[in-house]
Each structure stands twice: as structure tokens, then as C-alpha cells.
Residue frames relative to the residue before (quaternion, step in Angstrom):
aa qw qx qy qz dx dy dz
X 1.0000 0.0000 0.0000 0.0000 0.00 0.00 0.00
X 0.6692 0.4585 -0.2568 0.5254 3.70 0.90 -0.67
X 0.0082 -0.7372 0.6742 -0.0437 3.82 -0.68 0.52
X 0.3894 -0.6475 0.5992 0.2647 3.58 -1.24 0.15
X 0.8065 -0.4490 0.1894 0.3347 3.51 -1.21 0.49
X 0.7279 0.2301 -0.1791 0.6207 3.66 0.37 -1.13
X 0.5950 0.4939 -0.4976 0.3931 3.41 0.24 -0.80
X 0.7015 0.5257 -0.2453 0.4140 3.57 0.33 -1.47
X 0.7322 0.3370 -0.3818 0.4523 3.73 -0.01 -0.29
X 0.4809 0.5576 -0.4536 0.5020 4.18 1.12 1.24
X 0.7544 0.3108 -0.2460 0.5232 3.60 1.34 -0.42
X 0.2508 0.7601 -0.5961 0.0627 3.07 -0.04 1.16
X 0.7216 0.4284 -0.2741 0.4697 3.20 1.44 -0.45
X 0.4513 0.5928 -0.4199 0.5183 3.18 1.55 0.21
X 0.6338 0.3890 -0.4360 0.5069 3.99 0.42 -0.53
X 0.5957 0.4488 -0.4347 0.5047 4.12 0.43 -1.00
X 0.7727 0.3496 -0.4135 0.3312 3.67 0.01 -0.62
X 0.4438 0.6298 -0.4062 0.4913 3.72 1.47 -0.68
X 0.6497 0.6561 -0.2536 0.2881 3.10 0.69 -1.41
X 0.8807 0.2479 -0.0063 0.4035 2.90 0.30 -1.78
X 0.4457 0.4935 -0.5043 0.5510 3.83 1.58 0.88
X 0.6790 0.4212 -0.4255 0.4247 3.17 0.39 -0.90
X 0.6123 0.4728 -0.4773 0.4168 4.11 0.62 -0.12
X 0.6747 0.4789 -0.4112 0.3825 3.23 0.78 -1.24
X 0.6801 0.5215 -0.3597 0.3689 3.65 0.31 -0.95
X 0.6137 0.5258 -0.3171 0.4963 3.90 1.10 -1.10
X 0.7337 0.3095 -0.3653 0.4822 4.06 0.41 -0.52
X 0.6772 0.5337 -0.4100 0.2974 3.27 0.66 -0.34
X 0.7326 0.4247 -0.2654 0.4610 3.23 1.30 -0.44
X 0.7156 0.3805 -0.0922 0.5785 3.71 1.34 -0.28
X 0.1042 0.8484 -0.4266 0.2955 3.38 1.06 0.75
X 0.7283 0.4615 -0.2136 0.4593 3.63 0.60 -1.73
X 0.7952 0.4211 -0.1985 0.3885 3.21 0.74 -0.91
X 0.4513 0.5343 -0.4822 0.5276 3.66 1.78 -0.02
X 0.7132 0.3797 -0.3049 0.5043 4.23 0.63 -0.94
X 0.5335 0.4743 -0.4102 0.5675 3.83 0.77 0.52
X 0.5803 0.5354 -0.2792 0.5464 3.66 1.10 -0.66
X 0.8708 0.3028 -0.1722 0.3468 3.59 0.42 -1.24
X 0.4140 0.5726 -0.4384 0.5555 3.54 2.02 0.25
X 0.7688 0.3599 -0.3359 0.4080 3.24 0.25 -1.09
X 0.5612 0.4426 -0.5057 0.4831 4.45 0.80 -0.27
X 0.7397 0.3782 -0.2497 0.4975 3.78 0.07 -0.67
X 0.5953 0.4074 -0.4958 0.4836 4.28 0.69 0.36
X 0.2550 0.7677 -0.5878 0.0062 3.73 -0.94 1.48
X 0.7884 -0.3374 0.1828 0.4808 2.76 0.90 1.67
X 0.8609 0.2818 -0.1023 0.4110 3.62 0.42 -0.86
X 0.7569 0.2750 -0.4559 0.3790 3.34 0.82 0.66
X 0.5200 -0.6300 0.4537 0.3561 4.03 -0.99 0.21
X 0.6850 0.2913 -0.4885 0.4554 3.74 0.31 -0.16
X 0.6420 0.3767 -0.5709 0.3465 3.94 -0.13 0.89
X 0.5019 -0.5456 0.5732 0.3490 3.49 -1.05 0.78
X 0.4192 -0.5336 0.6941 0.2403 3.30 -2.20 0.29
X 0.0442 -0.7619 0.6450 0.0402 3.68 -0.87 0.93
X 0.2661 -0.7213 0.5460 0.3328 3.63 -0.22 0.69
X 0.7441 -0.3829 0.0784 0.5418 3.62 0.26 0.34
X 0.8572 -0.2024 0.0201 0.4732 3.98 -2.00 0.19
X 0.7988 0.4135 -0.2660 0.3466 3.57 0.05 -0.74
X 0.6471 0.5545 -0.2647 0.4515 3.00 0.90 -0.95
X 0.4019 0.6896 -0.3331 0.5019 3.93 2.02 -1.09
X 0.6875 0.5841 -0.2399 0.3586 3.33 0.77 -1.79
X 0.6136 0.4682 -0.3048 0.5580 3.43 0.23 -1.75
X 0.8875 0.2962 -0.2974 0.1902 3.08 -0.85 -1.13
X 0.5465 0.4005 -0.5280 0.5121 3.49 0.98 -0.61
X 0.5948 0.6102 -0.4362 0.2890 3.97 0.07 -0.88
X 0.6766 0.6255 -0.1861 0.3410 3.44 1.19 -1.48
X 0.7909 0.3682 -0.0693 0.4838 3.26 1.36 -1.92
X 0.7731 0.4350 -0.0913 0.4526 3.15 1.22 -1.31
X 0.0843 -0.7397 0.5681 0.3507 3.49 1.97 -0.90
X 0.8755 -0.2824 0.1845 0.3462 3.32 -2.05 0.07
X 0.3934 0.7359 -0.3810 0.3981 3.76 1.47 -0.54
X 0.6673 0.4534 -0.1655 0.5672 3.42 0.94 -1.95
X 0.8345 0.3438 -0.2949 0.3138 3.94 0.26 -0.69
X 0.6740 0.3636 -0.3257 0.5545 3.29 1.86 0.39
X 0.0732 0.8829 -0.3830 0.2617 3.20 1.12 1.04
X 0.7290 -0.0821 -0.0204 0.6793 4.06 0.45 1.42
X 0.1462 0.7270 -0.6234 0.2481 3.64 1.19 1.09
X 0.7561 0.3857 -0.3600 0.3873 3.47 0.55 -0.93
X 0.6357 0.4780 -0.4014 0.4542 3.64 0.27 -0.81
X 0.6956 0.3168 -0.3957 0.5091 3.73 0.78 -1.12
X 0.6841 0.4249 -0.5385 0.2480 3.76 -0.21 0.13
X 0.4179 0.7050 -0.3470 0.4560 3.33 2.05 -0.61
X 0.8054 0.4996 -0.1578 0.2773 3.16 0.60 -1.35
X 0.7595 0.4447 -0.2082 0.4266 3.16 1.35 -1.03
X 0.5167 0.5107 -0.3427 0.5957 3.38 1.64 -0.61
X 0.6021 0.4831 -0.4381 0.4607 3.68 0.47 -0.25
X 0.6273 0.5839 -0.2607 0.4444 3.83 0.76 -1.39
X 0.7121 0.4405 -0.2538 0.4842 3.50 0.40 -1.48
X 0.5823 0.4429 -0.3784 0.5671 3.86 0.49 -1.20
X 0.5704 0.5637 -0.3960 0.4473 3.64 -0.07 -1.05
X 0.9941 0.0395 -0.0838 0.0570 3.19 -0.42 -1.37
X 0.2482 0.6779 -0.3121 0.6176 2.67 2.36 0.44
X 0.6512 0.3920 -0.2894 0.5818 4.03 0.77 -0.31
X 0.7550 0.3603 -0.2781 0.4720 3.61 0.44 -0.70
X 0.5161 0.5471 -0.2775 0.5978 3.59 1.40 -0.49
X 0.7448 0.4409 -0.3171 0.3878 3.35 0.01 -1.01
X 0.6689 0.5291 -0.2659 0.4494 3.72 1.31 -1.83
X 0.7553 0.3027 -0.3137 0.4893 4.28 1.13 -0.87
X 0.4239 0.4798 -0.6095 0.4675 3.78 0.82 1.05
X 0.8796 0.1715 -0.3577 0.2625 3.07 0.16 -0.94
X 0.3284 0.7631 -0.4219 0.3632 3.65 1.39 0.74
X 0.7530 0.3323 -0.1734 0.5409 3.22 1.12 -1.21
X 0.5643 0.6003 -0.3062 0.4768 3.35 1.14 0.03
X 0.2036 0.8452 -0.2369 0.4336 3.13 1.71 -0.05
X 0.8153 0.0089 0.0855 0.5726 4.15 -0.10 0.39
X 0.7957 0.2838 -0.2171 0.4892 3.59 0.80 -0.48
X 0.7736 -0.3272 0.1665 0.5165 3.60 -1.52 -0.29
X 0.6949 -0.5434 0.3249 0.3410 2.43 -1.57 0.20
X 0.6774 0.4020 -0.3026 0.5367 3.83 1.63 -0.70
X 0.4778 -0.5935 0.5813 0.2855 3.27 -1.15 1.17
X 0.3092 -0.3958 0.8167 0.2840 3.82 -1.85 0.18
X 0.8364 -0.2763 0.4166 0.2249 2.47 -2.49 1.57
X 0.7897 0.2993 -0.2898 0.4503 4.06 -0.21 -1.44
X 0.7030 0.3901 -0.4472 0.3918 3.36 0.20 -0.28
X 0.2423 0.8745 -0.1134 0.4045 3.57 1.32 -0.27
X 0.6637 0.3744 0.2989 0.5745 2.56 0.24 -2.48
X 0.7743 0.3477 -0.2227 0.4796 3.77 0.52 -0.63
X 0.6017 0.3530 -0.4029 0.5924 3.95 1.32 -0.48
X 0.3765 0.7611 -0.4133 0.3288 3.32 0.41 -0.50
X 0.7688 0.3840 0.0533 0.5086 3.01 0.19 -2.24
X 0.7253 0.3645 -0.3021 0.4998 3.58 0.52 -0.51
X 0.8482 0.2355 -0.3360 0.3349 3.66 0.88 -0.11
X 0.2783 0.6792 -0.3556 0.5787 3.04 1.87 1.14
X 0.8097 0.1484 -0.2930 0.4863 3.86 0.89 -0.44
X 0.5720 0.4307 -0.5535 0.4253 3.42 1.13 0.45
X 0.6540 0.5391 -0.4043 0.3439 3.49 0.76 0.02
X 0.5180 0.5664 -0.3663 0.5261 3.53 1.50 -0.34
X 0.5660 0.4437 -0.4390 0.5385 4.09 1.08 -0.87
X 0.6870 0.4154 -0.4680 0.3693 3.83 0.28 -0.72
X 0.8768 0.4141 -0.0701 0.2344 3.50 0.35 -1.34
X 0.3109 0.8430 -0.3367 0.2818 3.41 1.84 0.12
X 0.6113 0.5283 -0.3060 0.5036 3.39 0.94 -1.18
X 0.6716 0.5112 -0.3908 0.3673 3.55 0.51 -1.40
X 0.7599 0.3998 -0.2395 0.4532 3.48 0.44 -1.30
X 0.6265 0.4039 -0.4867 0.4555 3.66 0.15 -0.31
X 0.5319 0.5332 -0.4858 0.4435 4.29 1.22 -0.16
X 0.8066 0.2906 -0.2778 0.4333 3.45 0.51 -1.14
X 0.3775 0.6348 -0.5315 0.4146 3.64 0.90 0.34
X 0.6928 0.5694 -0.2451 0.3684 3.10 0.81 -1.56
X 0.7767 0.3377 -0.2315 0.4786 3.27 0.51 -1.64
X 0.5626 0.5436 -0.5099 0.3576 4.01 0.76 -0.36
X 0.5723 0.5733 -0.3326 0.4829 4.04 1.17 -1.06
X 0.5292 0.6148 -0.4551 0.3671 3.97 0.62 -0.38
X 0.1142 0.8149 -0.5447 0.1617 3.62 -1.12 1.36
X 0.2491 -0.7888 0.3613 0.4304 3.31 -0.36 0.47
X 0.1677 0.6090 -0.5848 0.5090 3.33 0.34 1.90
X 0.7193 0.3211 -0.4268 0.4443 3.80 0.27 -0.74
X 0.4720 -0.6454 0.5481 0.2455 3.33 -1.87 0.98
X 0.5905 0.6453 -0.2806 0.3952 3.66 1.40 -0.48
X 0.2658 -0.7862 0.4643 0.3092 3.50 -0.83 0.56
X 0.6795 -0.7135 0.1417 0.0954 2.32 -1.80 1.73
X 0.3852 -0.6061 0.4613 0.5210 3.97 -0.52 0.00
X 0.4713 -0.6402 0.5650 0.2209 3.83 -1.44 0.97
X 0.8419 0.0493 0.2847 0.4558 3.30 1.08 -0.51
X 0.2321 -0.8804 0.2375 0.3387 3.32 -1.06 0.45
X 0.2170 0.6604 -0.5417 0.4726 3.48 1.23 1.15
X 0.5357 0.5565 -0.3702 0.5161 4.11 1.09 -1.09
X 0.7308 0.5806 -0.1851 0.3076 3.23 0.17 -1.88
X 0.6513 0.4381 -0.2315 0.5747 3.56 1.27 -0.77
X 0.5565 0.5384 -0.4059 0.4855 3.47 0.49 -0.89
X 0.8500 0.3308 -0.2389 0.3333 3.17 -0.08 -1.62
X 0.4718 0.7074 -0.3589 0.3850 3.36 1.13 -0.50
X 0.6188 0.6137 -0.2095 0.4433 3.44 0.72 -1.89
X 0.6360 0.7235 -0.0928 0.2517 3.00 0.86 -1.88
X 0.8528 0.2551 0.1800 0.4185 2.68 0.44 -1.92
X 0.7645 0.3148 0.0148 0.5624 3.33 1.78 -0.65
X 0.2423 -0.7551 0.5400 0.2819 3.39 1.53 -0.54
X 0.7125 -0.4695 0.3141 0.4164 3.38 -1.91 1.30
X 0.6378 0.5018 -0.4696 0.3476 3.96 0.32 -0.45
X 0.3330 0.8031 -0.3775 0.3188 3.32 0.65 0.19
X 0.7401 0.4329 -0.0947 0.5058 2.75 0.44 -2.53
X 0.6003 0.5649 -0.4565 0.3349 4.00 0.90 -0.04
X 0.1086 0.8249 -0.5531 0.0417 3.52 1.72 -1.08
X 0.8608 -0.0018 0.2724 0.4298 3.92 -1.20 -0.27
X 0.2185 0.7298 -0.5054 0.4053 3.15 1.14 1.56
X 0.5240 0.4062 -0.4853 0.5700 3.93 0.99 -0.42
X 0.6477 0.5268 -0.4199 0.3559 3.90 -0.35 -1.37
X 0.7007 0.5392 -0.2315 0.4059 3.26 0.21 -1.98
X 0.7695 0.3614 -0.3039 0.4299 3.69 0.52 -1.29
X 0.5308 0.7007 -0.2445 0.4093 3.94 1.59 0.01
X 0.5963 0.5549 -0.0996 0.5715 2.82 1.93 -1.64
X 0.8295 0.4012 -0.2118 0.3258 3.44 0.74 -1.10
X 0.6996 0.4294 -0.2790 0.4984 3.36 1.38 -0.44
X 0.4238 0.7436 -0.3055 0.4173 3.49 1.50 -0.28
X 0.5862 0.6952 0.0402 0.4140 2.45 0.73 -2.47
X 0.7676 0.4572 -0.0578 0.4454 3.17 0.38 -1.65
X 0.6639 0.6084 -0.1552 0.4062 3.49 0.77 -1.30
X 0.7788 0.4059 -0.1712 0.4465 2.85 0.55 -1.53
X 0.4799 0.6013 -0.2785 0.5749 3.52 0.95 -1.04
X 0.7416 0.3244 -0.3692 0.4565 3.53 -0.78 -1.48
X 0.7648 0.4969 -0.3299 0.2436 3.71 0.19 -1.55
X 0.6165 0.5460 -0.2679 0.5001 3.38 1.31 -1.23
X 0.6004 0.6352 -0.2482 0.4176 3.53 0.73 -0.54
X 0.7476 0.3364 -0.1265 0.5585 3.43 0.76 -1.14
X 0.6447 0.3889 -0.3589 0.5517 3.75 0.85 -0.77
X 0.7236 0.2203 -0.4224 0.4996 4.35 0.04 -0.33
X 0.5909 0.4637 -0.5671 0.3380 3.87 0.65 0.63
X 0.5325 0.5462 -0.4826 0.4305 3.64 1.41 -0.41
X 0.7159 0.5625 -0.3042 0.2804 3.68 0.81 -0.99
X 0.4311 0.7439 -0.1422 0.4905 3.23 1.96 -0.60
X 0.6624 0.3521 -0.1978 0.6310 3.31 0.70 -1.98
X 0.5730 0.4283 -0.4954 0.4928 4.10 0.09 -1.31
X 0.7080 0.5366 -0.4146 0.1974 3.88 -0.50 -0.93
X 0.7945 0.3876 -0.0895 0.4588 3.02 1.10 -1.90
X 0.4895 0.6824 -0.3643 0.4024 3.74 2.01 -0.10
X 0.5876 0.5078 -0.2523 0.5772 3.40 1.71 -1.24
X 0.6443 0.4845 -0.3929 0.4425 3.79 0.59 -0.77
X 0.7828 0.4058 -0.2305 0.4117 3.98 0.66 -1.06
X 0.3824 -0.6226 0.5269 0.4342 3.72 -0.80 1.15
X 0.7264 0.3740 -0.4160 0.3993 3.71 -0.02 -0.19
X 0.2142 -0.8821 0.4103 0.0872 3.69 -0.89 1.38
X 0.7816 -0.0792 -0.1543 0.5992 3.74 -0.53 0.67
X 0.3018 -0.6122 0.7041 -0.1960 2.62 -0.66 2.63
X 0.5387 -0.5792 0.5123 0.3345 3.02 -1.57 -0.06
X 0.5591 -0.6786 0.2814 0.3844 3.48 -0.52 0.54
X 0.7365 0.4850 -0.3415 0.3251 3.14 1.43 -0.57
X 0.5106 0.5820 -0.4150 0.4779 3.25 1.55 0.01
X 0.6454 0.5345 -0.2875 0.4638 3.68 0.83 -1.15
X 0.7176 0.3540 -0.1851 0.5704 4.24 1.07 -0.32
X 0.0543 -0.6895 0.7194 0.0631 3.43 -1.61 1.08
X 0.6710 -0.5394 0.3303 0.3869 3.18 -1.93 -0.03
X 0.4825 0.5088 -0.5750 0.4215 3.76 0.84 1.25
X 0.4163 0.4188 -0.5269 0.6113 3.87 1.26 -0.40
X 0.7877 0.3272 -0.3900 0.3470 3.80 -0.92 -1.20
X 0.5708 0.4660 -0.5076 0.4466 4.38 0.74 -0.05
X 0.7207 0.5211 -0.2710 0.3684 3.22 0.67 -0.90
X 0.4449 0.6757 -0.3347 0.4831 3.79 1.26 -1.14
X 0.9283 0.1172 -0.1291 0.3285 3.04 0.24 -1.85
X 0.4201 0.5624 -0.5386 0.4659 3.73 1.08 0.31
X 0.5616 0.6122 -0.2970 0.4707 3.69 0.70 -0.90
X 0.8079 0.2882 -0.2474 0.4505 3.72 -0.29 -0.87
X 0.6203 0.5436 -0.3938 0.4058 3.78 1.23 -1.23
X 0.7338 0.4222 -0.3475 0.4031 3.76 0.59 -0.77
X 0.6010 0.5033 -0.4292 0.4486 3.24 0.83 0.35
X 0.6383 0.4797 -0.3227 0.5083 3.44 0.92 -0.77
X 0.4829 0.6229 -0.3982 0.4693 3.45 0.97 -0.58
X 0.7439 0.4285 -0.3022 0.4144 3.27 -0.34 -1.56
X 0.7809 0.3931 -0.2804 0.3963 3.49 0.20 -1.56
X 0.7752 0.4736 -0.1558 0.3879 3.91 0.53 -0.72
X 0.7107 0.5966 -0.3016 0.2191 3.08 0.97 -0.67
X 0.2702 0.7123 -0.5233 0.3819 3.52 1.15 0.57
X 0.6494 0.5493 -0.2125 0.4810 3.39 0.43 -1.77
X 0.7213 0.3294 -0.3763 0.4791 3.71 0.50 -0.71
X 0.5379 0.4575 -0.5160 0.4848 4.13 0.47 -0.29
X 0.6294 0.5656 -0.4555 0.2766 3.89 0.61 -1.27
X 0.5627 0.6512 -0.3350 0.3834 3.30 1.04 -1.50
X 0.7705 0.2931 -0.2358 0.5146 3.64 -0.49 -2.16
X 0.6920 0.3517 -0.5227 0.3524 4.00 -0.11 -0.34
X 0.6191 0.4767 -0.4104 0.4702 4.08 0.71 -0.51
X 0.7868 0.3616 -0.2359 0.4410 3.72 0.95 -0.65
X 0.2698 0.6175 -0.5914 0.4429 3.73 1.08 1.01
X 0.5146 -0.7387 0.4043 0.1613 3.00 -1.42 0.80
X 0.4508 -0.7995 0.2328 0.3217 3.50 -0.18 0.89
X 0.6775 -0.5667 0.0117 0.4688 3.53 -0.95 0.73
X 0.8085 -0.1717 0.3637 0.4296 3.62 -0.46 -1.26
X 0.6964 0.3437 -0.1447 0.6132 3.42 1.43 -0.67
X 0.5673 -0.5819 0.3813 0.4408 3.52 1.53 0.02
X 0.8823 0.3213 -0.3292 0.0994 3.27 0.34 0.19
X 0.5594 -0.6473 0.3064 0.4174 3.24 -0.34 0.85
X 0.7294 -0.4085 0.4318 0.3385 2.98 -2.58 0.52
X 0.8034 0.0840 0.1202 0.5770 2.94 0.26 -1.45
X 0.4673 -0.7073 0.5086 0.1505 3.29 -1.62 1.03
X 0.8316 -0.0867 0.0327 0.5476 3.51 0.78 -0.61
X 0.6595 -0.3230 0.4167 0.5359 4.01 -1.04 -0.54
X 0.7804 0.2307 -0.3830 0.4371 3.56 0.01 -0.99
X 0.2633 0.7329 -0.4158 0.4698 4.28 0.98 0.34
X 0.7291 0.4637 -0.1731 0.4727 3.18 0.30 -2.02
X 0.6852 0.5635 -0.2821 0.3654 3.80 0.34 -1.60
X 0.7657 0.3020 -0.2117 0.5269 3.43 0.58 -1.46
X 0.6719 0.5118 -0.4143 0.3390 3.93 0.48 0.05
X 0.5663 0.5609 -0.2253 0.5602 2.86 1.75 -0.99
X 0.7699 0.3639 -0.2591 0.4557 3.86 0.47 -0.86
X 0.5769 0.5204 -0.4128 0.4753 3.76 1.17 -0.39
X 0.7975 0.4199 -0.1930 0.3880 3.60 0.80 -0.84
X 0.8936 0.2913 -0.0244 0.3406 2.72 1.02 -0.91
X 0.3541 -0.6788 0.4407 0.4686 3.31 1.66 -0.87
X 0.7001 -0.2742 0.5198 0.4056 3.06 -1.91 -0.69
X 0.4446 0.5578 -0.4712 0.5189 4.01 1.02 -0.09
X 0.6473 0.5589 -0.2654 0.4452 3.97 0.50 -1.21
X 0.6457 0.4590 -0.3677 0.4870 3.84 0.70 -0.61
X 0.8197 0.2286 -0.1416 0.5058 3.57 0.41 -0.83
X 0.0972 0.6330 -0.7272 0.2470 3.99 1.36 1.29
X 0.8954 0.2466 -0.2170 0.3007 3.66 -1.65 0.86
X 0.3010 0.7284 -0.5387 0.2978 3.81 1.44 -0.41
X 0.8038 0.4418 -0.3261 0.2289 3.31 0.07 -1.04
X 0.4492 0.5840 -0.3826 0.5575 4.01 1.70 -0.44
X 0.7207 0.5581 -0.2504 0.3261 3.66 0.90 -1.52
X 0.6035 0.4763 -0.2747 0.5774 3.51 1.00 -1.35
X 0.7403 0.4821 -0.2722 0.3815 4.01 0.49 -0.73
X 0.6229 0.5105 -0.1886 0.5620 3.21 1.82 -0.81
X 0.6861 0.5296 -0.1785 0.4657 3.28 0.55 -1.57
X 0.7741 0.4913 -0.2859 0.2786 3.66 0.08 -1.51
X 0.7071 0.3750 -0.1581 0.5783 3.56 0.70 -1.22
X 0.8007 0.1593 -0.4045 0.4122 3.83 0.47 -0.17
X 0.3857 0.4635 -0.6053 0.5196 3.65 0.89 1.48
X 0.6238 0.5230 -0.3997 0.4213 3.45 0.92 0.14
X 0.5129 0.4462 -0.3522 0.6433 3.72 1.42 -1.31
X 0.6430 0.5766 -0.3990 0.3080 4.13 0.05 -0.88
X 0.7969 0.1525 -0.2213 0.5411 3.42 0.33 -0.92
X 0.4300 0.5515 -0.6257 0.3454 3.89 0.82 -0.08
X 0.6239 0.5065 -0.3454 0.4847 4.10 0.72 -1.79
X 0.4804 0.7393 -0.3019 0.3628 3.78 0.26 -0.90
X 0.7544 0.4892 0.0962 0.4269 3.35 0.46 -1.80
X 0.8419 0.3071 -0.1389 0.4214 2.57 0.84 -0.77
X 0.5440 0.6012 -0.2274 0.5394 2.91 1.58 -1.10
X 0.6314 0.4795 -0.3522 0.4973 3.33 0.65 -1.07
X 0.6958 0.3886 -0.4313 0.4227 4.22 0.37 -1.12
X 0.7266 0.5046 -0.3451 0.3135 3.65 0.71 -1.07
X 0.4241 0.7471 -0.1486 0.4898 3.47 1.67 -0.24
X 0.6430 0.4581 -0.1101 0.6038 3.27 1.39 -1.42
X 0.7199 0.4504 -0.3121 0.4259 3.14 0.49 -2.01
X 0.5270 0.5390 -0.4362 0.4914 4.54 0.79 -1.32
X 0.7173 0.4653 -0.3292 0.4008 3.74 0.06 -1.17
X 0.5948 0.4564 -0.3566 0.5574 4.35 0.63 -0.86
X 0.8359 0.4222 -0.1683 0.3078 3.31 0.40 -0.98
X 0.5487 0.4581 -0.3678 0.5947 3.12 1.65 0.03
């Protein structure tokens, strides 16, 4: 993740491609547990097309039982679209405002600046990727419970959207989302880079040889840890904003009209009914989903990204 100045402004397409394996490989393996995640943010008790799951496993069985594996890969395609899009995305935009701000001064960024690429390549990636995720929201909510007909797909799912809803649609839970992502982002990216300096400083004082490069001085048990480490924080702190989103981006009823009407909508419906329990409906699918494949994410990352580097010297 850290690059030096001149060198560093040659890998931009090397971080998007780091990027965007290390997504593909992370939804593909943690999928079930992202559509167990988005039943349980959108169930408050008060509507009839969401099943009751007494909690993660049970989510499992039963979609597996009723729906079979169909039901547990439910917006596989949009969500691999999306996340391999997101990661490429934001590992390029992240990568391009380090080495912007990094620009005239040392070579190590401070925490805020950090904390500032972060954020900036967290809300241009939410403007790119909104449409995608309010599809696989959609198609992951599909049960045979809904009275609406269903989306075939997500080429259907757009059409019918468009169609039926007009391009403002595809924005659904674009304030939250753009909260979630730069938040989200921030906090993660920042936590991530500050306990890898403490890491590299640790193992520099352990090795008779002194300021190694980090990438020699770090394997893929530092980069499991990094990223299980930073994600549960971002979790914890953000994860309201992500229920706001999938409950504003459910699909409205039969007569067209939506659940909710906006973000401030969500808050008071969510806090009158539910409490402060209602913000964090699903954490537990997420932290199980989320934690270990920010761990497979930045381990693929890393690597990809050195073996990338190492093809590029050698050529």
C-alpha cells in the first residue's frame, strides 16, 4: 500500500488490478453471508415479504432449504460486479490522492491526510457504484414471499427499474451510501496504514538490517491481520449508514410506493421502533462476512500488487 514518490506514480494500474482480484476473489467466497446480512438490515418486524431468521445459521439453512443455493447466490453477479469494480476503483483513487498529497512533502503521509485520500476515493467510488448495489440489494431481498414480479436478472432488474422508476431510482440510498463509503473508507484505510507503520517500526527494530522496505519486512499474516483489524473498526463505527442504505433501496410496494421516503424517514422509523438495536439489525453475518474477507482482500492485494511490481523491474 505505501510506495515512494516517483516510483509510485507507475502503479496506477497495478493498484486497480490488485484491487480488483482481491474483490473478485473476496465475493466469491463470502457471498451467502452478504444475502443473510441484507435480510436481516431490511427485517423491522413490520413487513411480510422478509422471512424471520432466528439468527446467521439458521438465515443459512433456511434460505439453502427453500430457495437452495439459487437463494444463497442471490445478486452474485451485480455483487461481484460491484465489488471488483469498488476495490479497483478505490485502491486507484486512493492510491492517485496519496500520492497527490504527498506531493512537496515527506515521504510519510500523517494519519489526516490518510484519512483524507481515503475519503475522497470512497465518495467517488460510491457516485460510480450506487446503481450496482441498490441491483444486488434488490435481487438478494427476492423470496417466494414477494407479491411483485420478480427481477430475472440483473440486465431485467435495470430495465425494469428505469422503467418503472425512472434513472432516479438507480440513486436510491445515495446520501447514506456516500456516508458509508467515505467513513467506511477512512476509517479502515487510516487504521490500516497507521498499525502497518507500527508493524514495519517493530519488525525494523527486530531486523539487524535497518529501514528495509516494507514489502520485504511484511507477509500475508501481517496483511490478515491489518485487514481483519481495521474492518472491525470500520464496521462498528459505520455500520448504521449501511442498514440506512439496503432499507431506502428495497423495492417499493406494488402500488409504487416505497418503504421509506428518504434517510431522515429511515432514522425516525428505525429509532421509534426499534432503538439503537435496529441500526446494527445483521452486524453479526457482516463482522463474519466482512472481517476475514478484508483479510483474503488485502492478503490477494499485496501480493498482486508486489508480483505486479516485481513483472514490471524485471521487464
Amino acid at each position: 500500500m505505501t510506495t515512494t514518490a516517483p516510483e509510485a506514480r507507475k502503479w496506477h494500474w497495478e493498484n486497480a488490478a490488485a484491487g480488483a482480484t482481491a474483490g473478485f476473489v473476496t465475493v466469491s467466497v463470502m457471498h451467502p453471508l452478504d444475502v443473510v446480512r441484507t435480510r436481516f438490515q431490511v427485517n423491522d418486524g413490520r413487513v411480510s415479504h422478509v422471512p424471520n431468521y432466528k439468527n446467521t445459521v439458521h438465515a443459512i439453512f433456511t434460505i439453502a432449504r427453500s430457495e437452495g443455493l439459487r437463494g444463497l447466490y442471490a445478486g452474485f453477479l451485480p455483487g461481484v460486479l460491484g465489488s471488483t469494480i469498488s476495490w479497483g476503483l478505490y485502491f486507484f483513487f486512493y492510491d492517485k490522492a496519496k500520492q497527490r498529497y504527498s506531493k512537496n512533502r515527506e515521504e510519510t503521509l500523517s494519519p489526516g491526510l490518510h484519512l483524507a485520500s481515503a475519503a475522497e476515493a470512497g465518495g467517488f467510488v460510491c457516485l460510480c457504484t450506487n446503481p450496482v448495489w441498490l441491483v444486488k440489494t434488490r435481487l438478494q431481498l427476492q423470496t417466494p414471499l414477494h407479491q411483485t414480479r420478480p427481477y430475472y436478472g440483473i440486465f431485467d432488474a435495470f430495465r425494469t427499474i428505469m422503467r418503472e422508476e425512472g434513472f432516479r431510482a438507480l440513486y436510491r440510498g445515495i446520501v447514506p451510501g456516500l456516508f458509508l463509503q467515505v467513513s467506511h473508507g477512512a476509517v479502515q484505510f487510516t487504521a490500516y496504514e497507521e498499525l502497518r507503520k507500527v508493524i514495519v517500526d517493530i519488525k525494523n527494530m527486530r531486523s539487524r538490517r535497518h529501514r528495509q522496505n516494507p514489502d520485504d519486512l511484511l507477509n500475508s499474516a501481517d496483511y490478515a491481520v491489518l485487514g481483519a483489524t481495521s474492518k472491525v473498526a470500520a464496521i462498528l463505527l459505520t455500520y448504521p449508514f449501511q442498514v440506512m442504505r439496503s432499507r431506502l433501496q428495497q423495492r417499493p410496494s406494488a402500488d409504487g410506493v416505497p418503504r421509506y421516503v428518504d434517510s431522515w424517514h429511515v432514522v425516525k422509523e428505525t429509532a421509534r421502533y426499534e432503538g439503537v438495536r435496529g441500526f446494527y439489525r445483521g452486524i453479526t453475518p457482516s463482522l463474519l462476512k466482512n472481517v476475514p474477507a478484508s483479510s483474503v482482500t488485502f492478503i490477494v492485494y499485496e501480493n498482486v500488487l508486489k508480483l505486479l511490481k516485481l513483472t514490471r523491474r524485471n521487464d
